[in-house]
N, C-alpha and C positions, 0 to 999 in steps of 0.2 A: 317244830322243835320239841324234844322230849330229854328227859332227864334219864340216862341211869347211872342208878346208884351203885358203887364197884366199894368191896367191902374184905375186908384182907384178918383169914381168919387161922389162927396155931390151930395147937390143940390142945390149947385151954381157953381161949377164948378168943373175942374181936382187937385187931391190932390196930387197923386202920379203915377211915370211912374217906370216900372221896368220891365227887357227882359227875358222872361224864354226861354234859348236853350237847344233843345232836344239831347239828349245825349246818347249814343249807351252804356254809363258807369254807365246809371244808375244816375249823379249829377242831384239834386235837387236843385229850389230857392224855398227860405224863407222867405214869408211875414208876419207882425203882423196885426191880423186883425182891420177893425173900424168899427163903428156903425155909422147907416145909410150910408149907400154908398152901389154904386154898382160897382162890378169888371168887366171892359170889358176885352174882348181877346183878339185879335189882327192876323192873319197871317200875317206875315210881307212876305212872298212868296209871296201869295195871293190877300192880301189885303181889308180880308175881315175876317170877325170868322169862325174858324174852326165850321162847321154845327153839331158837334158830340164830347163828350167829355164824358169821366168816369170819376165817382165823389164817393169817399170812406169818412167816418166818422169813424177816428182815433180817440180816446178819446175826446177831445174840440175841437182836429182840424180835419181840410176839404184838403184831397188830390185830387191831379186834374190831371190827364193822358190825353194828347192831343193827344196820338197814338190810331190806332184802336184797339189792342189787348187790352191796356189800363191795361198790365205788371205792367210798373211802374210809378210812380209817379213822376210827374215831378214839380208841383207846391206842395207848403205847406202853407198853410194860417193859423196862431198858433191865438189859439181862435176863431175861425170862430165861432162855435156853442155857447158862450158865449152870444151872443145876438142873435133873429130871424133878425131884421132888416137888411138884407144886401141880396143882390140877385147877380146872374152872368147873363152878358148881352155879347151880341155880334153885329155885324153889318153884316146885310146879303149881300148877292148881290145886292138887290133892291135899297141901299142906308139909309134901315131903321134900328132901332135898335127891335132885341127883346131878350124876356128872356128865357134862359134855364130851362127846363121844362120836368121831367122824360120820359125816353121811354115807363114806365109803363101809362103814366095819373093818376095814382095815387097820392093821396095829401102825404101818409105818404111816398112817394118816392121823395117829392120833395126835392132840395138839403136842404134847413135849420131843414125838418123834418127826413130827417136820420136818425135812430139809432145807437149805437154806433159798426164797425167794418161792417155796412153795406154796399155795393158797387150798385149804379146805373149810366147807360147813362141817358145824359141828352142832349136836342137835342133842338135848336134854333123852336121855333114855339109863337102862342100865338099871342094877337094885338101886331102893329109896334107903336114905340115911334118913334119922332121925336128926340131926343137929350139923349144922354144916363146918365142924371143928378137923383137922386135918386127922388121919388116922395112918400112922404107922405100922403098915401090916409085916407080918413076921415072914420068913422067907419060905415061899412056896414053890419056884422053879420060875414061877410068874412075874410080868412086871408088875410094881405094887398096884398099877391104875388099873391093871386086868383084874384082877385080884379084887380092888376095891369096887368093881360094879358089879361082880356077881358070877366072877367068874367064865363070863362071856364067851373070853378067848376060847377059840375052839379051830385047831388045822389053821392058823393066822386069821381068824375074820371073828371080829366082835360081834358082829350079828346085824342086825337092821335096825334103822335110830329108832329111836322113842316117841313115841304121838306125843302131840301136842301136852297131853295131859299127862306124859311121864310115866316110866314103869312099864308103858308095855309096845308090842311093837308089833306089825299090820305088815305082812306081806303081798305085795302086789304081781300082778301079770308082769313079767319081766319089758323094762324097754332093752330097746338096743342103740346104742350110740355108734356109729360106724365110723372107723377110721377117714381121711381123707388126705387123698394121695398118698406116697410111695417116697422112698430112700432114692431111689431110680426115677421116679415121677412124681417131683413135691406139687404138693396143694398150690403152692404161691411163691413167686420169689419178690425179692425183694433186694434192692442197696445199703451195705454195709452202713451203717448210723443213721438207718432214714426208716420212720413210717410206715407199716404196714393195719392199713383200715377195713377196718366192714369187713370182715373174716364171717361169710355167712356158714359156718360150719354144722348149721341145725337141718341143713336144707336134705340131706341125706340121712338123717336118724331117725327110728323109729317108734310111735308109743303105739303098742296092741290096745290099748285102751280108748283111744285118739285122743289122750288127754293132751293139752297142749306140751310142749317140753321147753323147757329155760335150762340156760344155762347159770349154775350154782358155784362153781369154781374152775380156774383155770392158771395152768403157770406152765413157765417154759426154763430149760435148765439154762439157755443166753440170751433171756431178754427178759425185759415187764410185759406181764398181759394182760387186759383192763378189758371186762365184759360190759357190754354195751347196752344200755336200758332196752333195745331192740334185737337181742339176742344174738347179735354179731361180736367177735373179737376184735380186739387191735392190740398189736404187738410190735413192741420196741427195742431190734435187736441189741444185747448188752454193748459198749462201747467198743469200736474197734472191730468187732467179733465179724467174722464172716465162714461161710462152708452152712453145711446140712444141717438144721436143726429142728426140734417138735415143739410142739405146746400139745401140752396135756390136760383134756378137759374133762367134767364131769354134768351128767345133766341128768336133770330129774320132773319127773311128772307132775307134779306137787300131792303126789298123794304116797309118797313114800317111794316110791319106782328111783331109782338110778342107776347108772350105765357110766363106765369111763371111754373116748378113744383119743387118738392122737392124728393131730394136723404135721404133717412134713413140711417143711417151710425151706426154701435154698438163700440165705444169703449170700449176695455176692460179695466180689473184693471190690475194695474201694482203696484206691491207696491216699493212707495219711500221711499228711507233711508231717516232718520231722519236728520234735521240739527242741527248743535252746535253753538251756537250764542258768539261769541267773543265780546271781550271787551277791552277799552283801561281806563286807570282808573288815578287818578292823585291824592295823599292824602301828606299831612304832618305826618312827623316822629312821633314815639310815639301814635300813635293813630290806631282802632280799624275800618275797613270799610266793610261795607256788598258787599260781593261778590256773590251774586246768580247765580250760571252753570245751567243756561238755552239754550233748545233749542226744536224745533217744528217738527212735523211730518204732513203732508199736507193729507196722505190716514189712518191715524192711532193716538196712540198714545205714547210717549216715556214713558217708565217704567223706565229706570237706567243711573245711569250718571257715567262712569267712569274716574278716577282722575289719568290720564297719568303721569303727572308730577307736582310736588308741589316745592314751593320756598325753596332755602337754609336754614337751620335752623337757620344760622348766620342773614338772610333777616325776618324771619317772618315765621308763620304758618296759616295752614289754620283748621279751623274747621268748624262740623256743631252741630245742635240742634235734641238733643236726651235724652228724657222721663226727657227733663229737665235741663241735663247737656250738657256742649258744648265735643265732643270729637273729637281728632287731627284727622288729615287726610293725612295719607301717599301714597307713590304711588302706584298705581295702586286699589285704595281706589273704591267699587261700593258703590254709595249713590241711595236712590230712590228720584225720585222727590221733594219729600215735604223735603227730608232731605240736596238736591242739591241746594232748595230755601234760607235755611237759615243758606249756606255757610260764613262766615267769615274770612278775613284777619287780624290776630294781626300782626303790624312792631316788630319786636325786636326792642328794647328798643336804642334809641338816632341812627338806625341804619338808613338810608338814600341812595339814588342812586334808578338804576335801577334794580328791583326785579328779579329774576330769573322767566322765562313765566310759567303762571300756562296754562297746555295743558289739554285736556279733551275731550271725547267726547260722543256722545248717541249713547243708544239703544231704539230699539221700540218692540211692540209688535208683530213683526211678525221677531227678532232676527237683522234685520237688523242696520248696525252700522254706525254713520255717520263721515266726515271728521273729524278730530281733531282742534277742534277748542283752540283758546287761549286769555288767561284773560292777558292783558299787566299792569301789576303798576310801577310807578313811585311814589319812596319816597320822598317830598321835606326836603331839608335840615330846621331845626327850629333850632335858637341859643337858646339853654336851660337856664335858668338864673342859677347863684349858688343857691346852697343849704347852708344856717346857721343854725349851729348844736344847740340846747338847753345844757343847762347843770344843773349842779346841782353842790353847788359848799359849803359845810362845813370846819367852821373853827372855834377856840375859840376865848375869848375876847382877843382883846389886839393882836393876833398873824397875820403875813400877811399872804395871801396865795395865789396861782398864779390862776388865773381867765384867763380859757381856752376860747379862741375865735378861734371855731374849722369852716372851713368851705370849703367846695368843688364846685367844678366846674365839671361835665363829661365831655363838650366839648370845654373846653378850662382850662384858667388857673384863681386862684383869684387872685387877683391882690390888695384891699385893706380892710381896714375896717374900718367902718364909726362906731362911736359910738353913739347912739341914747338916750338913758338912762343911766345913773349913781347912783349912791348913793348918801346922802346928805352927802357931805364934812363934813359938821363942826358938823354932831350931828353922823351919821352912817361910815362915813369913806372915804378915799380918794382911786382912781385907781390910776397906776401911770405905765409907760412903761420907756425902756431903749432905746433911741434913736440909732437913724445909728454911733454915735458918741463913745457910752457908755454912754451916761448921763442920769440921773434919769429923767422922765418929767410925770406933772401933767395931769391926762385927764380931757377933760370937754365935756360937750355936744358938738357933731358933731364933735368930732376929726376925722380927718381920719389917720389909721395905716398902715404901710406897713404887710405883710405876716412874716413878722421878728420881726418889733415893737412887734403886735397885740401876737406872741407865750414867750414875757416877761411879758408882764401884770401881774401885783399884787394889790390885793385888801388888805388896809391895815387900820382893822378898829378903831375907834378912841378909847381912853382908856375909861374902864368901859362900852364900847357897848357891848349889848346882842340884840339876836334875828333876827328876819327877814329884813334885812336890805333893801334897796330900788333896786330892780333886775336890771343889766346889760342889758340894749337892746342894739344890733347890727344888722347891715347888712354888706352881702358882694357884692363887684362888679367884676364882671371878665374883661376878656381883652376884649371885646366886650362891654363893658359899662352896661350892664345887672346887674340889681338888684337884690337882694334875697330875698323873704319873710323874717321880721323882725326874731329873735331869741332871746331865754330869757333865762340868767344865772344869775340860782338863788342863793340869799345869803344868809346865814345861819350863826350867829355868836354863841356860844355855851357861856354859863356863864360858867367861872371859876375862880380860886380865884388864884393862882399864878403861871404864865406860866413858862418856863424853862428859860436858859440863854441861848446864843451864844457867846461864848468868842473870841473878835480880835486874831488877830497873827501875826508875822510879821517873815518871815524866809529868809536866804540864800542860795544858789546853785549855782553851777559851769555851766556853758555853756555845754551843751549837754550832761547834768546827768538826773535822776529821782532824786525828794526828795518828802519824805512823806509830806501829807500836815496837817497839824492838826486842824480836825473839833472837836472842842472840845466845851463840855458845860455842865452845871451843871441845876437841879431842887432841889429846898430843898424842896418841898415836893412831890418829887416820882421821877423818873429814867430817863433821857433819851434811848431812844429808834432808834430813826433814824432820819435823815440827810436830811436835803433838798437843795440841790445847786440850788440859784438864778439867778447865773449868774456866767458863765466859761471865762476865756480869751480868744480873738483871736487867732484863728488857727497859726498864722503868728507867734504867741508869745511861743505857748505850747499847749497843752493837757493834761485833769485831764483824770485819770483812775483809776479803780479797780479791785481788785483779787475777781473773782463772783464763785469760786467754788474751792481755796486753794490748786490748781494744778498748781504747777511750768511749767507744760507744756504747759497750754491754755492758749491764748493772752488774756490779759485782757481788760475790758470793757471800753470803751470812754465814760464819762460825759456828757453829756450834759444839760443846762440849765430846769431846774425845776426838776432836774431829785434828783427822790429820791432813798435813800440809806436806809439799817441796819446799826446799828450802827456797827457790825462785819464789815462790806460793807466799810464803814467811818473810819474805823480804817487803812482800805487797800490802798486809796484813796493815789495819788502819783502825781506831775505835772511831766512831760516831755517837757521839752523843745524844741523850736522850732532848728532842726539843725542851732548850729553859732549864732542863738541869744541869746543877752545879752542884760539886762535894765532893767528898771520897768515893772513889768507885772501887767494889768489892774489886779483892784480886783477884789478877788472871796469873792462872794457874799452866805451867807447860814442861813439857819434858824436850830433849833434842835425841833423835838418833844416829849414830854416824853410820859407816860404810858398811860395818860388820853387824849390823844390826844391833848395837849395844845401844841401851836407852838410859838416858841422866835422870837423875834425881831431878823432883820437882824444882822449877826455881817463880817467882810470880814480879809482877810487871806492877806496879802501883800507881793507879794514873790520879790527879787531882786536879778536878775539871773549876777553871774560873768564872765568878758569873762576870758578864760581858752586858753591855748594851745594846739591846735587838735594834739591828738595822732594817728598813721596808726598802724592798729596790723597785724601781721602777723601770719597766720594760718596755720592747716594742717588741709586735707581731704584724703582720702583713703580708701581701699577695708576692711572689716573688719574681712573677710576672705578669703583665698583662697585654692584652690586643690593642694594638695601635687604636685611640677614636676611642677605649672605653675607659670603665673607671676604677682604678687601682682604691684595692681595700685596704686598712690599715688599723692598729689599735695599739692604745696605751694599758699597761698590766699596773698595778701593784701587787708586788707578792710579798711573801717571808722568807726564811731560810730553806724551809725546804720546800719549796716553789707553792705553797696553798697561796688561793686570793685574800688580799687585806683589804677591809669595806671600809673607805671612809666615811667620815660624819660631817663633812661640811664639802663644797665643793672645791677641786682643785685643781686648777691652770699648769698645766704642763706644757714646754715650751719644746715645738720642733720643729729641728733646723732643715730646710731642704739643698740637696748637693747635688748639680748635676755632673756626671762622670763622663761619657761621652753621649750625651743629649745636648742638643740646642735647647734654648730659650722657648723658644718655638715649639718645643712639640713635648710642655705640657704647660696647665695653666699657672705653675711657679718658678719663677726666674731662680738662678743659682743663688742661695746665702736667703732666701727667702723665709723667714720664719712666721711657724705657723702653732697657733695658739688650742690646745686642746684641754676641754673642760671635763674633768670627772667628777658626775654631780654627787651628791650625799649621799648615803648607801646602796655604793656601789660600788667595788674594784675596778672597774674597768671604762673605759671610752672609746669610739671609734670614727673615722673621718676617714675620706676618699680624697685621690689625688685624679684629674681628670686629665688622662693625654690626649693630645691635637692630631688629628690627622691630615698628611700630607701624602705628596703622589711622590717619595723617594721609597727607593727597597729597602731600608735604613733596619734590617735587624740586626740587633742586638745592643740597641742604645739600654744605655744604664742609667739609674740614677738612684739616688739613697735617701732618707730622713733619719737623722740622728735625735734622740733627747738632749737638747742640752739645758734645758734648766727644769724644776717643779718648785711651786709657791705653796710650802703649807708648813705650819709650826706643828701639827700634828703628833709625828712622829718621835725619838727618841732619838734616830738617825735615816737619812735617807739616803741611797745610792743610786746611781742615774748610769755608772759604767756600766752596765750586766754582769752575771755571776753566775756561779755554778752552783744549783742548791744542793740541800743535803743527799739526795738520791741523784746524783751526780746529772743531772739535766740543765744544759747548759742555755741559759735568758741572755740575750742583749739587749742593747742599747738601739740598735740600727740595723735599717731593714733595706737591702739592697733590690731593685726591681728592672727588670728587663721589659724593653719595648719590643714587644714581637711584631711586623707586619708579614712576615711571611712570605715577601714578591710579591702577594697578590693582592688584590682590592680588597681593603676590609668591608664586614656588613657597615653598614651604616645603622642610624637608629632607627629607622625606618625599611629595614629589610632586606635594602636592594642591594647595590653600590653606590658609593660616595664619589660624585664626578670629581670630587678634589683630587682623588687616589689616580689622574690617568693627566699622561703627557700627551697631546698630540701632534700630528706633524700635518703642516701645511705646506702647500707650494703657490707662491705667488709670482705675478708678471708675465702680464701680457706682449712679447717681446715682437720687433717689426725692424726689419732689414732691407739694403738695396742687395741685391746679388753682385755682389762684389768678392772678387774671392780674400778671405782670410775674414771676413766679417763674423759680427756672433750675436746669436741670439740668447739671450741670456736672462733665466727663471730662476729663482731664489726659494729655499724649504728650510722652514724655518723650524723649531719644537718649543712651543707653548703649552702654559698650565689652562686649566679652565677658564680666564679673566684673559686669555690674548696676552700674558707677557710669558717677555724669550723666558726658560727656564736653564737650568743650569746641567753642564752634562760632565762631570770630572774628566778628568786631562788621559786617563787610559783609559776611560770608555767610549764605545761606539755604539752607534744606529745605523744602518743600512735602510734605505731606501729605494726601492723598485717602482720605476716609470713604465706608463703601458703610452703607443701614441696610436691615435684613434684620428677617423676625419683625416686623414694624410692624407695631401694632395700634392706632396712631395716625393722626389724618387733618392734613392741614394746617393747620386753623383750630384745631388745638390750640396752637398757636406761632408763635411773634410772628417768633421767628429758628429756623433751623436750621442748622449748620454741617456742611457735603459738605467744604469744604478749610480748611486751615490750615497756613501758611506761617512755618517759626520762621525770626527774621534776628536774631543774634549772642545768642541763648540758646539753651539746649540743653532747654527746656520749655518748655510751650505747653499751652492752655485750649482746648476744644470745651464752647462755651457754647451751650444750646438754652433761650430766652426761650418762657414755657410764656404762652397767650392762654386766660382762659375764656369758652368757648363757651356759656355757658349749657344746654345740656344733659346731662343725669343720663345718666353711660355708666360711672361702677361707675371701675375700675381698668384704667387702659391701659396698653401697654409697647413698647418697641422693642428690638433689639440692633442696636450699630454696629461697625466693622472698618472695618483700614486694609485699600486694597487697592492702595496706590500710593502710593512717596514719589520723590522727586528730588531730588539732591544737585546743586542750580544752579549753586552756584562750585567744583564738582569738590574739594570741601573734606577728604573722605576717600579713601581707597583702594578700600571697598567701603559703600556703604548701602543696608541688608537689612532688611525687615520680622520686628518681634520674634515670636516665638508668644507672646508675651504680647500681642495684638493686638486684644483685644475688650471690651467695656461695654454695660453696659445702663440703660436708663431708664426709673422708673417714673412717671405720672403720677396721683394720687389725688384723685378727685371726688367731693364731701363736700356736695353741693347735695339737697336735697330733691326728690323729683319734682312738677311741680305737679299736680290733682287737677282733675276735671270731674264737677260731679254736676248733675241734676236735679230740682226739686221739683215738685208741682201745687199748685194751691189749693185745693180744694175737690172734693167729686163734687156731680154735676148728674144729675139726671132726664135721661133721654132727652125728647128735645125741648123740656128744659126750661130749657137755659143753656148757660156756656160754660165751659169748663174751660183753668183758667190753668195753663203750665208756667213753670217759673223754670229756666235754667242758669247753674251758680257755678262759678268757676274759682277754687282754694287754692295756695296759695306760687306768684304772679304772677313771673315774670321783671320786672325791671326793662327789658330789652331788648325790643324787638319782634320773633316769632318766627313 
């Protein structure tokens, strides 16, 4: 490491001192350059200028390497080249000063004449100054630095550096540096942005002296060249760059001797991807910004831009321009150029923040694709002012009408309204609103409304005005102070000759009832038609409604202020009071209009609500039906007027009565008139108990049966009601809860999963029957239909059972019997006869027999739940043949001699059949 000392001098004296140390890491000092001055050096080791220095021309500025290799740069002087006037000096040995002066002697090598990325030594020679102060020489043809060493210049060459010692200068035996390769035959090639190492370009050059040769400076007009502590190059072609190019070196003996030649060098092409030029972008909401996806190619050109990613639909879209029209742009969208240029950003509408990144990136023509680049927006918020709606607003003479002051806000809220225009009071008509109060009030110019005021407004024109009356101007202001564009609601007064009436009223009502209200009024000449409410009570007091579709089961509709009716509509029209209040209830306010659309003067309905003594009612809920075998749910309510639950405070016995409608006794566990005691304990509204049905083997659906309230035990109350009621949102509570026995024909589950053998009838056949064969005799089995316990069960008087007989083991033929019965069909008994009518066949067959079984019934009128064949299911029959068999014998009469006669046979047949066989 060594210091030197770099010293900045006018010409009058030392301007600035500052110490450059050399540095094994490559740190640099930074000066700013001046005009006219000269830079000395300094060894501060030494104590004199270092005799020998490299000197590079980086864009404006001048690098200075005090090392012999002269690697790196240790000084920086920023702007040096910005002016000629400034030279580098030194102090030799002798005590004198002089100036650095190319190793070349060339003028276009001295340091101020540089070009740019050019590298020379530059070496103390030239005449000595006495004081190293800048000198302004006067004008000689000469540049002043030729000039200021002594006139040198001679045919372009300053001459040969200066020895060590300064002032003077030693010619030597010439070297020769030889070119290496050819324009036609380069030295080396190399790949476009890559490396080229060990450039041994010494290996050909010459020293007649055989002094060694180094190389002392070297540059190339498209790349860096860095000489190598072993006297080889390496070169960095400039970026991009490719085709024929040189490096120009210089090499020297070290005894003054120097030579320049030039290396050919070929870089090739190397194609670079293309780049995508990002973007950061900043717009207000609601508006429309050109986004052009650009980007460049340094060896080529880009064809296509692809559109990675596009903003949220919620944020905005992107489009571009095509044969005229704009069209969206989704992802993964390929645009060409001219259509990438005249990309577009619309914001969705009042939408704001940070956009989602639009990504993107090129293609060029040789396929290559480049990083993904990205377009960043930012929406600024803009407070939008409201919007005042226009209207249009007819009405006839004489009649008022409500004049809508409609107006909105998207980003916020409106907050007032300012009236700017009016009608002429006294010739076209008065406006007039209903304050926070209820009270009527007159508008004039510049009133300002509240969002409440401004939706009563009625235009009420003066009598016998017709026509275009003087338009309604307004503005609205939102919560942000933001003003509207003005709005015009126009007036229209219609001539007519005699408008309708509105007739006052004046009614009564109980504390937490409905009463109709009566909008009533007459036209003599033509009809009313419908109804305009002006103005409704406070919520606090009541609520007007009506029946809008003559369905006891839809809630009816809530009133509100301007709000028109049919006269059907008006007819239905009811107050509700507010729950518990009682008093005067502000008036209701209405107009009527008949056929011709003429509208009446205001007339109001006066209601005065009585307080009353709150009744609690008490309710039933429960299942409406249930499965035969399970258990009907059920519950006791108390409520209020408009059906909320009421908690008692002590427990209370409610009394209910059980009815049966078409249910037996039987088939549940409470006989008819059976009352049953249900407890609502302390806070709590409500209770609940189960009614248990019985299960049987009948198809019995649709047995009914009911539980009414009919008493509750409590002094609690004020009053209590046990019939049911209609609360105040028309939802109708009883008293009693009707329930359906469902069995369904089929076996119910049981509790246990399976079937309940109760649910099933069987049928049986009983008797062993035994006959003589006798004809007209009978053998005779009996089938009976029993419940699970063996008894007969019951089968109604139109229903029937068929039963199907199989006989098996027959040892009988058909002409044993006259009948034989396969079916037997019982209809309103629950027993039955299989009668077999025995025939004698006159033949001796001993003892016969049959057995018979059911193997099939059906239950035709679906009369049970389940009918099952019994295992008692079999009989038999005997039939006993008590006949004689009959007998064949033969007798002769006589014997006879051979050839002497004839010999008689007789055959006798004993116990003859009467029959022919």
């Amino acid at each position: 490491m060594k210091n030197i000392i770099v010293k900045t001098h006018n010409n009058k004296t030392q301007i600035s001192e500052v110490t450059a140390t050399i540095h094994d890491n490559n740190q640099k000092t930074v000066i700013d350059a001046a005009k006219n001055v000269n830079y000395e050096f300094l060894d501060e080791s030494l104590g004199y200028a270092p005799n020998h220095i490299i000197t590079k021309r980086v864009g404006k500025d001048l690098h200075v390497s005090f090392e012999v290799e002269g690697k790196d740069s240790d000084l920086i002087i920023n702007g040096f080249f910005d002016d000629e006037n400034q030279a580098l000096i030194g102090l030799a040995e002798d005590g004198r000063y002089y100036y650095y002066i190319p190793d070349t002697g060339e003028v276009v090598d001295y340091v101020t004449q540089l070009e740019v990325g050019a590298i020379e030594g530059q070496a103390l020679g030239g005449e000595s100054m006495i004081e190293p102060l800048w000198i302004q020489m006067a004008s000689t043809g000469l540049p002043w630095w030729a000039t200021g060493i002594g006139g040198l210049l001679a045919a372009g060459v300053i001459g040969a550096a200066a020895s060590s010692g300064g002032g003077g200068s030693k010619t030597e035996q010439p070297i020769d540096a030889i070119d290496d390769g050819s324009v036609n035959n380069p030295y080396s090639s190399v790949a476009e942005d890559t490396p080229l190492t060990n450039l041994k370009v010494l290996s050909n050059d010459i020293s007649p002296e055989g002094r060694p040769l180094s190389i002392v400076a070297a540059s190339s007009p498209n790349g860096e060249v860095a000489i190598n502590p072993d006297g080889t190059l390496n070169f960095m072609p400039a970026a991009n760059f490719n085709g024929p190019t040189t490096i120009t070196y210089t090499i020297s003996d070290g005894a003054g001797g120097r030579d320049t030649a030039t290396v050919h060098i070929d870089v090739t092409d190397v194609n670079d991807a293309p780049e995508a030029k990002s973007q950061r972008i900043v717009i207000d909401e609601n508006t429309i910004i050109e986004t052009p996806l650009t980007g460049s190619d340094v060896d080529g050109d880009v064809v296509s831009i692809t559109v990675i990613q596009v903003p949220a639909a919620s944020q905005g879209f992107l489009s571009y321009a095509k044969n005229g029209t704009r069209v969206e742009i989704t992802a993964n969208a390929v645009l060409t150029p001219e259509e990438a240029e005249s990309v577009t950003f619309t914001v969705t509408e009042n939408f704001n923040g940070t956009v989602n990144p639009i990504k993107f990136s090129t293609t060029d023509d040789d396929g290559a694709v480049s990083t993904p680049a990205t377009v960043e927006i930012t929406v600024s918020d803009v407070n939008d002012a409201p919007e005042a709606m226009d209207a249009t607003v007819n009405t006839r003479e004489g009649t008022p009408v409500s004049v809508p002051l409609i107006a909105t806000d998207i980003d916020g809220m409106v907050k007032s309204i300012t009236i700017t225009a009016i009608p002429d009071a006294a010739r076209e008509g008065v406006l007039t609103y209903i304050d926070a109060g209820g009270n009527e009030q007159i508008i004039t110019v510049n009133t300002v409304l509240s969002v409440d005021e401004a939706s009563t407004v009625v235009f009420t024109p003066v009598a016998n005005f017709n026509g275009a009356a003087t338009s309604v101007t307004f503005t609205a202001t939102d919560d942000d102070g933001l003003v509207s564009a003005p709005a015009t609601v126009t007036l229209d007064v219609t001539d007519v000759n005699t408008p309708p009436v509105a007739e006052d009223a004046a009614i009564t009502t109980n504390e937490d009832t409905a009463v109709p209200v009566p909008f009533t009024g007459s036209d003599v000449d033509g009809t009313v038609v419908s109804v305009t409410v002006l103005q409704v009570p406070p919520s606090n007091q009541g609520i007007l409604v009506y029946d809008h579709d003559n369905n006891p089961d839809t809630k009816p509709v809530q009133i509100t202020a301007n709000a028109a009716l049919s006269l059907a509509q008006a007819e239905t029209v009811q107050f509700v009071s507010a729950k518990d209040f009682n008093g005067v209830v502000n008036p209701i306010r209405f107009t009527t209009t008949d056929d011709d659309g003429m509208v009446s003067s205001p007339a109001m309905v006066s209601i005065n609500v009585s307080s009353v003594i709150d009744v609690t009612y008490v309710v039933m809920t429960g299942d409406g039906t249930v499965v035969e075998a399970e258990a009907a749910g059920y519950g006791v309510q108390l409520l209020d007027n408009e059906g909320s639950p009421v908690v008692v405070t002590q427990d209370t016995a409610v009394t209910v009565t059980f009815n049966n409608s078409t249910t037996q006794d039987t088939d549940t566990e409470y006989s008819d008139g059976k009352s049953i005691t249900v407890t609502i304990p302390a806070g709590s509204s409500t209770a609940s108990f189960d009614v248990q049905t019985i299960d049987d083997y009948l198809a019995d659906d649709g047995e009914r049966y009911s539980l009414t309230i009919t008493d509750v035990d409590t002094d609690e109350f004020e009053a209590v009601d046990i019939n049911g009621f209609t609360d105040s949102n028309n939802v109708v509570h009883s008293n009693t809860v009707g329930t359906t026995i469902e069995s369904n024909s089929t076996a119910d589950s049981s509790n246990e999963g399976g079937y309940d053998s109760r649910d099933t009838v069987y049928v049986e056949l009983t008797g062993d029957a035994s006959t003589d064969e006798v004809a007209g005799s009978e053998l005779n089995h009996q089938i009976n239909l029993i419940d699970d316990g063996g008894n007969l069960v019951v089968l109604a008087a139109a229903q029937s059972v068929t039963v199907t007989l199989e006989y098996y083991n027959d040892g009988t033929q058909a002409a044993d019997f006259t009948t034989k019965t396969t079916d037997v069909t019982l209809t309103g008994t629950n027993t039955g006869n299989v009668t077999n009518v025995v025939a004698d066949d006159l033949l001796s067959e001993g003892v016969e027999r049959y057995s018979v079984r059911i193997i099939a019934v059906s239950d035709n009128d679906n009369s049970f739940e389940t009918l099952a064949i019994s295992d008692s299911n079999k009989a038999t029959g005997t039939i006993i043949d008590n006949d004689s068999a009959p007998v064949i014998s033969i007798a002769k009469s006589s014997d006879v001699n051979e050839d002497a006669g004839t010999v008689t046979y007789t055959v006798s047949l004993s116990n003859p059949s009467t029959q022919s066989v």
